[in-house]
C-alpha positions as CSV (number, residue, x, y, z in Angstrom):
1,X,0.0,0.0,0.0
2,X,2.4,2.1,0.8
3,X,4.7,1.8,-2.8
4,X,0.9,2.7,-4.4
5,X,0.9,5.8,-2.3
6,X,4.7,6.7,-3.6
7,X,3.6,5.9,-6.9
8,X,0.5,8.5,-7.2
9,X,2.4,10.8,-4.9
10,X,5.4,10.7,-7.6
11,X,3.1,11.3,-10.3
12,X,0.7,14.0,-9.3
13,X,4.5,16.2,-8.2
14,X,5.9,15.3,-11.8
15,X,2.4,16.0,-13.7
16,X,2.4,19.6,-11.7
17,X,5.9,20.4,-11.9
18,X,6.7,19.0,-15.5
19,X,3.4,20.4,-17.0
20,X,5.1,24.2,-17.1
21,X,8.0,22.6,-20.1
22,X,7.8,23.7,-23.9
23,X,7.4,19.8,-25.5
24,X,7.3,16.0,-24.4
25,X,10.8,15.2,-23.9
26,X,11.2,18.1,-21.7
27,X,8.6,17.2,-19.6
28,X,9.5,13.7,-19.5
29,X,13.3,14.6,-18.5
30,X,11.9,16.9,-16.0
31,X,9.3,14.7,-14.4
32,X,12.1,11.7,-14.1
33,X,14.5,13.3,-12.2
34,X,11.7,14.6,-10.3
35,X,9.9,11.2,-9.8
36,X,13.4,9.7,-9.0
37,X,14.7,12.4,-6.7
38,X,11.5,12.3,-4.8
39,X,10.7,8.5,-4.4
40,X,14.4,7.9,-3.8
41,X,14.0,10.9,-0.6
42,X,11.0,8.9,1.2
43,X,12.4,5.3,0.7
44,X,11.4,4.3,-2.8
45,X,12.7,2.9,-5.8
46,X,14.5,6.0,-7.7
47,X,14.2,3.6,-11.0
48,X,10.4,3.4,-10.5
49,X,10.0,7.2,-9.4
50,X,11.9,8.2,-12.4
51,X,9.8,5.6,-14.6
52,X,6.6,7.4,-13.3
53,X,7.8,10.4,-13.6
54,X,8.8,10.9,-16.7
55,X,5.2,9.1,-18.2
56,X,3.7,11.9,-16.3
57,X,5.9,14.4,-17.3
58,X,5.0,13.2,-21.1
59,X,1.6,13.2,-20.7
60,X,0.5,15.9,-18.7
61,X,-0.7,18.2,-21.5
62,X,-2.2,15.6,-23.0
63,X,-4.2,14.7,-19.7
64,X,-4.3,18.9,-19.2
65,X,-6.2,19.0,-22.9
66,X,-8.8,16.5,-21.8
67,X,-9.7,18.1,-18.8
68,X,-10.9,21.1,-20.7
């Protein structure tokens, strides 16, 4: 329960912080190191911080577009 609550924790930081880059591979660069970085500071995996990360990184304007 716990790694779940890393996981969505990870993503929802990377989807906020990552959604202000100019493309995709910006946003997925910036939402690894920030999913790593984060998950690896409260105990977690860094690979699977980074791994979540970076998918929300990628897809947060896509998820941002179908919000609206």
């Amino acid at each position: 329960m716990r790694s779940l609550k890393l996981t969505f924790a990870a993503f929802a930081a990377s989807a906020l912080l990552a959604g202000c880059m100019g493309n995709d591979v910006e946003r997925a660069a910036v939402g690894a190191a920030v999913g790593g970085v984060g998950s690896a500071a409260v105990g977690g995996n860094m690979g699977t911080g980074a791994l979540v990360g970076a998918a929300a990184g990628a897809l947060a304007d896509d998820v941002e577009r179908a919000i609206r």
